[in-house]
C-alpha positions as a Markdown table, in Angstrom:
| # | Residue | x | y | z |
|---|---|---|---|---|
| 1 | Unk | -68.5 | 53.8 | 8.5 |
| 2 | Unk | -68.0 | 50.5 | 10.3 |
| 3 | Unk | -69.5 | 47.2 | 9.0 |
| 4 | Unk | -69.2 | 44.1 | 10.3 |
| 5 | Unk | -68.7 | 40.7 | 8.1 |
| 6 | Unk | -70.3 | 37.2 | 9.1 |
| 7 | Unk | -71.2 | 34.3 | 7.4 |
| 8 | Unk | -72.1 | 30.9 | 7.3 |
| 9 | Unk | -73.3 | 30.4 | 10.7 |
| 10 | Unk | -75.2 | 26.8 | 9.5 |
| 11 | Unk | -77.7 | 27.4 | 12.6 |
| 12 | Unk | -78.2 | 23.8 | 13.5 |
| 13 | Unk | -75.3 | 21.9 | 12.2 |
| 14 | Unk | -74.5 | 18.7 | 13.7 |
| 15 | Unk | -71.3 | 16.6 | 13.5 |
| 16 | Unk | -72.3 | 13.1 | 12.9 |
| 17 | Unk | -74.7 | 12.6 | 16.5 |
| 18 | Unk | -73.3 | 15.6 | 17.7 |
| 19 | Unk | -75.1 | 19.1 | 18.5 |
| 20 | Unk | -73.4 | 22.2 | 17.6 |
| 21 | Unk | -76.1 | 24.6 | 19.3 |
| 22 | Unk | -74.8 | 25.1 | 22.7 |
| 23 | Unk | -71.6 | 26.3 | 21.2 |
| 24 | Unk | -73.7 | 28.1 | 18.4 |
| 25 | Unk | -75.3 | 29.8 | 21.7 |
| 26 | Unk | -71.5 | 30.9 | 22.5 |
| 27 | Unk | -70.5 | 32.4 | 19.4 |
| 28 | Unk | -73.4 | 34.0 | 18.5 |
| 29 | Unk | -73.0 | 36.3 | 21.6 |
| 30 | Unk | -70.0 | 36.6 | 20.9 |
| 31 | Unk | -70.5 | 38.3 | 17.6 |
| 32 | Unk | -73.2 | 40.4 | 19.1 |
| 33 | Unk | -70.8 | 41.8 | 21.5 |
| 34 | Unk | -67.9 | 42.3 | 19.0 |
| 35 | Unk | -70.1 | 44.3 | 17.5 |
| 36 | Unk | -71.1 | 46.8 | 19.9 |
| 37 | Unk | -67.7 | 46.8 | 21.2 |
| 38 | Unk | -66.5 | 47.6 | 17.7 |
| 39 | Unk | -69.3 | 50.5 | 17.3 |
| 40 | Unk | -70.4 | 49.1 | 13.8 |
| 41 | Unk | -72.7 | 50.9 | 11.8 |
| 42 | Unk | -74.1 | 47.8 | 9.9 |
| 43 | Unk | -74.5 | 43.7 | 9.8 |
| 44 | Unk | -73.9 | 42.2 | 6.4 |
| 45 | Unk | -74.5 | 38.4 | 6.8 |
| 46 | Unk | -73.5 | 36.4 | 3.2 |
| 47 | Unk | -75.7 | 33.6 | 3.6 |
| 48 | Unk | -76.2 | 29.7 | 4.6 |
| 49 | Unk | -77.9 | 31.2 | 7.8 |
| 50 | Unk | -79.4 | 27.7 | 8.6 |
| 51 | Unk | -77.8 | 24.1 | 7.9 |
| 52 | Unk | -80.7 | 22.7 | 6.4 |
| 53 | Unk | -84.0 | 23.9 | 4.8 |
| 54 | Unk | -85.9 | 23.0 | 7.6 |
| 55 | Unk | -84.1 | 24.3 | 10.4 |
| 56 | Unk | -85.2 | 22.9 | 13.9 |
| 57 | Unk | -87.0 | 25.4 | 15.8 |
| 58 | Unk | -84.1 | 26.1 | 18.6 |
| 59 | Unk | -82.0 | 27.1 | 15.1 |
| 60 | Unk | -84.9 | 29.3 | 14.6 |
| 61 | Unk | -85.2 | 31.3 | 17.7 |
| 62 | Unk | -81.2 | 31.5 | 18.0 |
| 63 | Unk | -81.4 | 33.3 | 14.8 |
| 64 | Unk | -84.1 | 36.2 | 15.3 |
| 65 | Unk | -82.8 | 36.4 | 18.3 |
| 66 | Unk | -79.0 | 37.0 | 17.6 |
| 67 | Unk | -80.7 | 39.4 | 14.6 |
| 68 | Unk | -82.7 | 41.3 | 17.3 |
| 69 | Unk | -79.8 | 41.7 | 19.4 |
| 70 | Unk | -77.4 | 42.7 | 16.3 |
| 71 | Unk | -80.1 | 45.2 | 15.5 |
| 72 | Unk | -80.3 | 46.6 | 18.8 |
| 73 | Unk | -84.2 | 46.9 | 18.4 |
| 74 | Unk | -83.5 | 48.8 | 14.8 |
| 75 | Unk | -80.9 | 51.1 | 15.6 |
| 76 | Unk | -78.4 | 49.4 | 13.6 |
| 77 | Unk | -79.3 | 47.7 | 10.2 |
| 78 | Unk | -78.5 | 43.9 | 9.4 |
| 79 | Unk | -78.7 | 42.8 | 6.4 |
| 80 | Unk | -79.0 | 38.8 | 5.8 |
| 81 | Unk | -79.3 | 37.0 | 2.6 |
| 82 | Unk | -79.8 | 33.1 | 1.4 |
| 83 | Unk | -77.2 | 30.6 | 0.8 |
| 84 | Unk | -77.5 | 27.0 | -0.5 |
| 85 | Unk | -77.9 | 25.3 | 2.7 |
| 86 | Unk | -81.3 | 28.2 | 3.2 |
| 87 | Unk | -85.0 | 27.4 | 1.8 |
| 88 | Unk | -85.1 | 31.4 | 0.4 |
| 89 | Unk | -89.0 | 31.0 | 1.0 |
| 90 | Unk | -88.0 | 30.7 | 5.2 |
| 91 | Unk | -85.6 | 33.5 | 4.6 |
| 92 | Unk | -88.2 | 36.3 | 3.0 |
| 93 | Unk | -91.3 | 34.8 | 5.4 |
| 94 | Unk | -90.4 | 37.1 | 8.5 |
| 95 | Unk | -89.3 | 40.1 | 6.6 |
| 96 | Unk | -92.1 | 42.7 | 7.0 |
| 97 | Unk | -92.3 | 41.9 | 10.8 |
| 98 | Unk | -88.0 | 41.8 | 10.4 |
| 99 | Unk | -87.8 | 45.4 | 8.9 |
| 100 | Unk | -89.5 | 47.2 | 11.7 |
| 101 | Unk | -86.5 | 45.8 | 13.7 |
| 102 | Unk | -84.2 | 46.9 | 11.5 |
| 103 | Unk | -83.5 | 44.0 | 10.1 |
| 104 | Unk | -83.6 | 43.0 | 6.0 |
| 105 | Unk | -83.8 | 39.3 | 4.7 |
| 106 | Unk | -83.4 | 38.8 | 1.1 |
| 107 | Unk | -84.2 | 34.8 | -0.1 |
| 108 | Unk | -84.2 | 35.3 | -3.6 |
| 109 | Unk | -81.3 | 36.7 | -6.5 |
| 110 | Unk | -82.9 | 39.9 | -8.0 |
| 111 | Unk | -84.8 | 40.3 | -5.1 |
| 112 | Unk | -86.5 | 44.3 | -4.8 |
| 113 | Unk | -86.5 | 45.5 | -1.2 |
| 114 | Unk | -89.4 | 47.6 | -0.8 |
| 115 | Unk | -88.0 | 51.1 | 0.8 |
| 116 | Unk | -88.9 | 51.7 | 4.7 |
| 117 | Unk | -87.8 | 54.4 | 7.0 |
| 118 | Unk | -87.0 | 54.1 | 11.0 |
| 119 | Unk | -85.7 | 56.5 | 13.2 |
| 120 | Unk | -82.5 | 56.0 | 12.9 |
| 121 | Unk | -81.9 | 54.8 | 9.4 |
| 122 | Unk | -83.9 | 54.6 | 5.6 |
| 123 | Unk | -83.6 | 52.9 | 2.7 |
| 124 | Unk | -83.5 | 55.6 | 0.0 |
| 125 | Unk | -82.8 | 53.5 | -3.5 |
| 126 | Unk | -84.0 | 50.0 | -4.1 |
| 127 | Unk | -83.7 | 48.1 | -7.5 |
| 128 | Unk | -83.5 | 44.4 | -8.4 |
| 129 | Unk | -80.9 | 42.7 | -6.4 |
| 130 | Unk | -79.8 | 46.7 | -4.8 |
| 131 | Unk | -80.5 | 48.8 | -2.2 |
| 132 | Unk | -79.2 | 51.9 | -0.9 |
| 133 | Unk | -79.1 | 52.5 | 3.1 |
| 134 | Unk | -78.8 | 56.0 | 4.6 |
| 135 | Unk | -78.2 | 56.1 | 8.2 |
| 136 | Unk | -79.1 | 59.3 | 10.5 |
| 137 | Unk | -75.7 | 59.3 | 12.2 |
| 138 | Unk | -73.6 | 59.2 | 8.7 |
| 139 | Unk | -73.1 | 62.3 | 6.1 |
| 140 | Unk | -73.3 | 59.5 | 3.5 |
| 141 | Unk | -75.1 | 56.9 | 2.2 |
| 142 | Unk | -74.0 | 52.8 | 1.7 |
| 143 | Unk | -75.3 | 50.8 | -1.4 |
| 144 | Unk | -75.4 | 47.2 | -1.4 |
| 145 | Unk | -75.7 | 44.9 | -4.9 |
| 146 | Unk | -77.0 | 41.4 | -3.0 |
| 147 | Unk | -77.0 | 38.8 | -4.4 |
| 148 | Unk | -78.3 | 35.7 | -2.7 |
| 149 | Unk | -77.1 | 31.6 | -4.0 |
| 150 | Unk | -79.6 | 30.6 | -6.5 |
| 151 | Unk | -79.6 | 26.9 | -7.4 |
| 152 | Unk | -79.5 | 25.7 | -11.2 |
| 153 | Unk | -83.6 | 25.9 | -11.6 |
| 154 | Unk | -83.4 | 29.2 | -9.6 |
| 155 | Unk | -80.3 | 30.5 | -11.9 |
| 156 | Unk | -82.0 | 29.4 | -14.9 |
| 157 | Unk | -85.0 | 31.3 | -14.0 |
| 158 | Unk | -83.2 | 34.5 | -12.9 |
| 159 | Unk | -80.3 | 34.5 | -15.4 |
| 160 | Unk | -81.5 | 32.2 | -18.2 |
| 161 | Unk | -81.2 | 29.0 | -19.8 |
| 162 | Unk | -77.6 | 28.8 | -20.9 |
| 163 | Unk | -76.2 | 28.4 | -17.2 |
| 164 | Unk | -72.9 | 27.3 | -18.0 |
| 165 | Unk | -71.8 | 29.9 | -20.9 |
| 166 | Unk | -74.0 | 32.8 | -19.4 |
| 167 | Unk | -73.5 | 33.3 | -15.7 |
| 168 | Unk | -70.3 | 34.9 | -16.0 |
| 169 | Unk | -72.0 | 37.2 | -18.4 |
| 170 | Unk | -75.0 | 37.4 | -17.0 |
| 171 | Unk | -73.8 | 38.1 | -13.3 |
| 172 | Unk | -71.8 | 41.0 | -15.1 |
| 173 | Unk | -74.2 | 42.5 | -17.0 |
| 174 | Unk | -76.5 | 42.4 | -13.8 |
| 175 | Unk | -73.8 | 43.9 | -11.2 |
| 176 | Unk | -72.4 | 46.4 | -13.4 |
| 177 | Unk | -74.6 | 47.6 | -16.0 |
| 178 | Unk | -78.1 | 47.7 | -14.4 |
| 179 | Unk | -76.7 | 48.1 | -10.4 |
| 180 | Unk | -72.9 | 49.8 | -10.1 |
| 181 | Unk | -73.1 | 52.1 | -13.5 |
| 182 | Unk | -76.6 | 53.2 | -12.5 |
| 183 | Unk | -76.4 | 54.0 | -8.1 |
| 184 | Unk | -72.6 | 53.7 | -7.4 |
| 185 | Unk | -70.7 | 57.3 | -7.6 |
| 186 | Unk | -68.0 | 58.1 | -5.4 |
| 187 | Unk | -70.5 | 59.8 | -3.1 |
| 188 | Unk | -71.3 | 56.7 | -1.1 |
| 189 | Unk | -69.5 | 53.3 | 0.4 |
| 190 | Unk | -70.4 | 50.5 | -2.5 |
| 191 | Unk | -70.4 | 47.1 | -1.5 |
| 192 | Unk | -71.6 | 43.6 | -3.3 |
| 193 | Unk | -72.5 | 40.7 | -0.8 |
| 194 | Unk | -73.4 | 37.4 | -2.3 |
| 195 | Unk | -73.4 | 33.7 | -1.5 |
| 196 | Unk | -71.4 | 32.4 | -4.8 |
| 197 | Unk | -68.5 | 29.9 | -5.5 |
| 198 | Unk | -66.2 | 33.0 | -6.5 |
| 199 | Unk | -62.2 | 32.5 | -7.2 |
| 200 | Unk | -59.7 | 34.7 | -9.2 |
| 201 | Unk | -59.3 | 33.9 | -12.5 |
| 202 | Unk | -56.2 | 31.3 | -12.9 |
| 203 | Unk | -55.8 | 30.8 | -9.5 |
| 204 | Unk | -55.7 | 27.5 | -7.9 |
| 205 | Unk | -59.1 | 25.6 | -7.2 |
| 206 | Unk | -60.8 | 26.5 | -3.7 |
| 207 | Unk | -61.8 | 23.4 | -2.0 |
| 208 | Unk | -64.8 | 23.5 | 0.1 |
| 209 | Unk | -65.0 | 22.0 | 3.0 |
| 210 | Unk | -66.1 | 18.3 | 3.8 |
| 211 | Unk | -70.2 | 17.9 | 4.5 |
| 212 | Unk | -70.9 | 21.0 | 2.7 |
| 213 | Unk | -73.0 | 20.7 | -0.1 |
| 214 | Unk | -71.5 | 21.5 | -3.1 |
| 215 | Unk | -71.9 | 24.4 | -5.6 |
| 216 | Unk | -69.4 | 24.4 | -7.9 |
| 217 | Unk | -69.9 | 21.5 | -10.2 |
| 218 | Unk | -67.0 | 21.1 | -12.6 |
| 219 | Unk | -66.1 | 24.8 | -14.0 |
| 220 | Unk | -70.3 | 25.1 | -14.5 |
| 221 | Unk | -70.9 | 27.6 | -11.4 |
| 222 | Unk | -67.5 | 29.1 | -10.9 |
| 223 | Unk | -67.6 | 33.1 | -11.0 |
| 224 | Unk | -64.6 | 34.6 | -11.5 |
| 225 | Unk | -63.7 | 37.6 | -9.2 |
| 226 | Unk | -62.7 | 40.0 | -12.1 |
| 227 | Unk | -66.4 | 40.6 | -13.0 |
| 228 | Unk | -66.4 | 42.6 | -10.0 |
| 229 | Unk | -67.7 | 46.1 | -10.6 |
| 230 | Unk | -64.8 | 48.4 | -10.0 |
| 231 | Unk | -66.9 | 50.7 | -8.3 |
| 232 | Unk | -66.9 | 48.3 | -5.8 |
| 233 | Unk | -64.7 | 48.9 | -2.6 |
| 234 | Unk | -65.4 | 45.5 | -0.6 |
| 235 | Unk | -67.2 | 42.2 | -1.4 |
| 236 | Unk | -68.6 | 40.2 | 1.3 |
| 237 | Unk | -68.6 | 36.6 | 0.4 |
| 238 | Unk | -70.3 | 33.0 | 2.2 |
| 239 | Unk | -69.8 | 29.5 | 1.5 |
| 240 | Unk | -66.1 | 28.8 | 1.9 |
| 241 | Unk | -65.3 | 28.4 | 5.9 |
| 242 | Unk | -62.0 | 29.6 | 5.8 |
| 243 | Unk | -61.1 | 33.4 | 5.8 |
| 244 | Unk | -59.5 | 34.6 | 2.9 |
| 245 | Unk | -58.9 | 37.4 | 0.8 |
| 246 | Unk | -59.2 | 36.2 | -3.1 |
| 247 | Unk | -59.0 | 40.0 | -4.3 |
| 248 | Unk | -56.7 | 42.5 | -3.1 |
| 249 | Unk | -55.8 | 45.0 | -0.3 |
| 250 | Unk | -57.4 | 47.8 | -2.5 |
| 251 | Unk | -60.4 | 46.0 | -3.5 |
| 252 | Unk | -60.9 | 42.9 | -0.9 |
| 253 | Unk | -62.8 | 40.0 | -1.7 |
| 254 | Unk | -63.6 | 38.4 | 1.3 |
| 255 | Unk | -64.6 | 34.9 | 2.7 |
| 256 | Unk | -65.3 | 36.0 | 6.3 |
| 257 | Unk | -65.0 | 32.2 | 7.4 |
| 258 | Unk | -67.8 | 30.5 | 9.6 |
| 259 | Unk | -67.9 | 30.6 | 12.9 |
| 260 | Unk | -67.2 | 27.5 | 14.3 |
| 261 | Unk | -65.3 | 24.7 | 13.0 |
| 262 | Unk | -67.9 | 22.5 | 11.1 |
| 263 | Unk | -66.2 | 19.3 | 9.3 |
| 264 | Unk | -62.8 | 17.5 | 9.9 |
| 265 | Unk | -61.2 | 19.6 | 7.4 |
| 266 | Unk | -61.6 | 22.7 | 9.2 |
| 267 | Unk | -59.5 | 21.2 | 12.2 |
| 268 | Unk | -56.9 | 23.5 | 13.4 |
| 269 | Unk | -59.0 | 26.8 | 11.5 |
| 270 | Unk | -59.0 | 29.9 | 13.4 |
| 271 | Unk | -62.3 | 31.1 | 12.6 |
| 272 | Unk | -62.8 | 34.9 | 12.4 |
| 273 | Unk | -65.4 | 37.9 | 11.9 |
| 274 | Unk | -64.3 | 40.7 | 9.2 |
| 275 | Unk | -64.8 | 44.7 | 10.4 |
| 276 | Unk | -64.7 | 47.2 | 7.3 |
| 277 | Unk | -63.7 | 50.6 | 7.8 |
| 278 | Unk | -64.4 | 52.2 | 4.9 |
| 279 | Unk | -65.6 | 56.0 | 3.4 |
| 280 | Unk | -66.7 | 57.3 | 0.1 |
| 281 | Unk | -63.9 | 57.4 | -2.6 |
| 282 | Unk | -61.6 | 55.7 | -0.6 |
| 283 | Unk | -59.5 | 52.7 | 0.1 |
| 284 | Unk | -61.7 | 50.5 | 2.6 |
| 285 | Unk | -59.5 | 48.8 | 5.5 |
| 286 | Unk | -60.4 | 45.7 | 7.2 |
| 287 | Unk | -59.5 | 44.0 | 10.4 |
| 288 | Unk | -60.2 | 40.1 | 10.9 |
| 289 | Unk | -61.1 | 39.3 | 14.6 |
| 290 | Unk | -60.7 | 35.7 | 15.8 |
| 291 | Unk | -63.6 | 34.0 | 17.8 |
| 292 | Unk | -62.7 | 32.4 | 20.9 |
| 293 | Unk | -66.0 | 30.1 | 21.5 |
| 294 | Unk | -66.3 | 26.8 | 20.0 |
| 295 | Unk | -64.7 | 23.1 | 20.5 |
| 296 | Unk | -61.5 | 22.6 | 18.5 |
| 297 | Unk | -61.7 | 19.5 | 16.2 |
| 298 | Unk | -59.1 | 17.3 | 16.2 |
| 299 | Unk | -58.2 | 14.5 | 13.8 |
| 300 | Unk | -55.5 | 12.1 | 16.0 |
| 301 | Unk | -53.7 | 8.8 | 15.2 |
| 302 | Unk | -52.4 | 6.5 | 17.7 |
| 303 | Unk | -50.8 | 2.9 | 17.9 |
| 304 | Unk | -51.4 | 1.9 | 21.1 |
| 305 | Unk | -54.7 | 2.1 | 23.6 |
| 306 | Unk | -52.4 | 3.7 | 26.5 |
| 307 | Unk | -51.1 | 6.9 | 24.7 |
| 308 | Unk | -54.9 | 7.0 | 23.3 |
| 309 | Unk | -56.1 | 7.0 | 26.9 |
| 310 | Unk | -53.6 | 9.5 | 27.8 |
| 311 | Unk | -54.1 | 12.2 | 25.7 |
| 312 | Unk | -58.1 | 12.0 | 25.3 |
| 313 | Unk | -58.0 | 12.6 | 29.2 |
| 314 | Unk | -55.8 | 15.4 | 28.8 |
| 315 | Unk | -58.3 | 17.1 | 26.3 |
| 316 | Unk | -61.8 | 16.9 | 27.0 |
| 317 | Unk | -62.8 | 20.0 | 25.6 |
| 318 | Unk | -62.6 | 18.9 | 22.0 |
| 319 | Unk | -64.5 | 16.7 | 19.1 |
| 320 | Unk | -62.3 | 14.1 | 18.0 |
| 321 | Unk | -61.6 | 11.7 | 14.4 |
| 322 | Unk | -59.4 | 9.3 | 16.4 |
| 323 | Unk | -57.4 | 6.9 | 13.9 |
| 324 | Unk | -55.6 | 3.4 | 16.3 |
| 325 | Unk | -53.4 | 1.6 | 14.1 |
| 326 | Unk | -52.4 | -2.0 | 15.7 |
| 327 | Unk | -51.6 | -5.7 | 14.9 |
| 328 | Unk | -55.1 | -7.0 | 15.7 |
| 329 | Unk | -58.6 | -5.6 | 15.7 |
| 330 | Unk | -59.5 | -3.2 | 18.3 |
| 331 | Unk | -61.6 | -5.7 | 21.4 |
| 332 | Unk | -65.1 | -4.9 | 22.7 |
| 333 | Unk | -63.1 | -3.6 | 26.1 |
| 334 | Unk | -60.6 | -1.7 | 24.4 |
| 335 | Unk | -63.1 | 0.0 | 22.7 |
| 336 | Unk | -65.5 | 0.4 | 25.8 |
| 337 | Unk | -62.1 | 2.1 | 27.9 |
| 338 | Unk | -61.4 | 4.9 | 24.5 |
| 339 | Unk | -65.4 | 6.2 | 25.0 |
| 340 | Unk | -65.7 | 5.8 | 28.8 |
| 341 | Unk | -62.7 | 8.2 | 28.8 |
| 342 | Unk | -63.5 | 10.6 | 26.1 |
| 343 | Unk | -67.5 | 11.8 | 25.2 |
| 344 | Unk | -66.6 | 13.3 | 22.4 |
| 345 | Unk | -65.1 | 11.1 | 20.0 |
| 346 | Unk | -66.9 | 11.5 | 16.7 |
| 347 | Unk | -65.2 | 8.8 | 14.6 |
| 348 | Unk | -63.3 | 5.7 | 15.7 |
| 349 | Unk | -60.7 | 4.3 | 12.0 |
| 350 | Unk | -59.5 | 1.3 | 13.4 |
| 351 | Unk | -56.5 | 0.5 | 10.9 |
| 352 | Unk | -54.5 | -2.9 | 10.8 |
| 353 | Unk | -51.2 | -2.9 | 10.3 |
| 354 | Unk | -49.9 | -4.7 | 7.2 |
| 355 | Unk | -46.9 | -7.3 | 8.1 |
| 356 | Unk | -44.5 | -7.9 | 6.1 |
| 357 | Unk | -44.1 | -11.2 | 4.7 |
| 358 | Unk | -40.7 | -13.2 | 5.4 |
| 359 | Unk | -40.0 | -15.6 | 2.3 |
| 360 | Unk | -39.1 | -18.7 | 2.8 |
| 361 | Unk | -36.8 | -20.3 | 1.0 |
């Protein structure tokens, strides 16, 4: 079976005054067509969807319709879940209308997907926060634990009151115990997809990236990768924008990145979407594919206006943090001549250079 790995898409985003949709246009096809180039069997989308929780209504239409296309009118199954930028309300909302495409939204942790059958694929097990897919053109079946972000009332509520000291525990108990132990033998693919702050235990801190809201707070929400059911053979992760593997090659652990460049500390990111190739009782494999579409973000210093000039006409294709350090303050002209030849600087860090002081004596 072959499953393709997206996240974060942050439908919406804007960069200071800047739009991101015509370039979300771009990328988005060009997931939909790495898809059916690729063949894949399944869409598994780890959440923040949308940027915001009230995502404008061009955000909205790109999104069903990327998930229409994905779905190719319910042949294939995608499977989307919440992430802390997502209302989970606007997430569930479309679903009944969403599954006769072939298409599941899941808002809330612990959510129960009511079972459905279409031509070409059913779900045959659902539990809280499981579900088990078979597909007509497979000899066996995938099961997926999801679990969407939940915010501290929503983990309270879900998990219970002693957040900090519990949610390793709880998480565990939930995954393992009541999902893995109970549907995942070694007769199907077994995958957990979740929108969580997860790290290896040990390892260095994971920064996230600049502008995104943050969810771990001190050590409070951090979830440590070795609670992990072992039945598991892949875990499809959202929130951190860079791709990387936190687990190992036999069991991978996956930040799938997102798909564009979003902040200033992203510059320079290839940005990529993850394909699984995996079977029952097996070793999964995984390729990362790098997305093409998309401005490149560029943080630049210069010290004089000239070279500034220069290279801003030599790359207008890009969003720019543009740093001048000089003697004096920049003029009105000076500044005037950087926009006029460059639309898309984002920030302009004027920076004075200190002078040394010569004593006299």
């Amino acid at each position: 079976m072959k499953i393709l790995h997206t996240a974060d898409w942050h439908l919406g985003k804007r960069l200071d005054r800047f739009s991101r949709l015509e370039e979300q246009v771009l990328v988005m096809n060009e997931i939909v067509h790495i898809a059916d180039e690729q063949n894949v069997d399944l869409v598994l989308i780890a959440g923040d969807l949308f940027d915001n929780f009230n995502p404008s209504v061009e955000a909205v239409e790109l999104f069903y319709k990327t998930l229409k296309r994905l779905s190719l009118n319910g042949k294939r199954p995608v499977i989307a879940i919440s992430g802390n930028h997502d209302s989970p309300s606007l997430i569930d909302a479309p679903d009944p209308l969403a599954r006769e495409c072939g298409i599941i939204l899941i808002g809330h942790p612990k959510a129960t997907v009511h079972p459905f059958e279409l031509e070409h694929f059913k779900i045959s097990k659902s539990a809280e926060g499981f579900i088990e897919l078979e597909l007509k053109s497979r000899p066996f079946p995938v099961r997926i634990l999801h679990t969407p972000y939940a915010n501290e009332i929503r983990l309270k509520e879900y998990f219970g009151e002693d957040k900090e000291a519990a949610l390793n525990n709880v998480l565990a108990e939930h995954w393992k115990k009541k999902n893995a132990d109970e549907f995942c033998d070694e007769n199907g693919i077994n995958l957990l997809m979740t929108h969580l702050y997860i790290n290896k235990k040990g390892a260095p801190i994971l920064e996230e990236p600049e502008g995104e809201k943050p969810i771990k707070i001190g050590n409070a929400d951090l979830v440590f990768s070795d609670i992990i059911p072992t039945q598991i053979q892949y875990t499809a992760l959202g929130h951190l924008h860079g791709f990387q593997n936190i687990g190992t090659d036999e069991k991978p652990v996956i930040y799938s990145s997102s798909p564009l460049c979003y902040s200033f500390s992203e510059a320079g990111q290839t940005k990529y979407v993850s394909i699984i190739n995996g079977e029952p009782n097996q070793q999964v494999s995984f390729e990362k594919i790098a997305l093409q579409h998309g401005k490149k973000l560029v943080r630049k210093t210069f010290d004089s206006i000239e070279n500034t000039v220069k290279w801003l006409n030599e790359n207008p294709n890009t969003l720019v943090e543009l740093t001048l350090e000089s003697e004096t303050f920049l003029t009105a002209n000076e500044r005037k001549r950087l926009y006029q030849s460059h639309s898309g600087i984002v920030h302009l860090i004027p920076k004075i250079k200190i002078r040394k002081r010569t004593e006299i004596i």
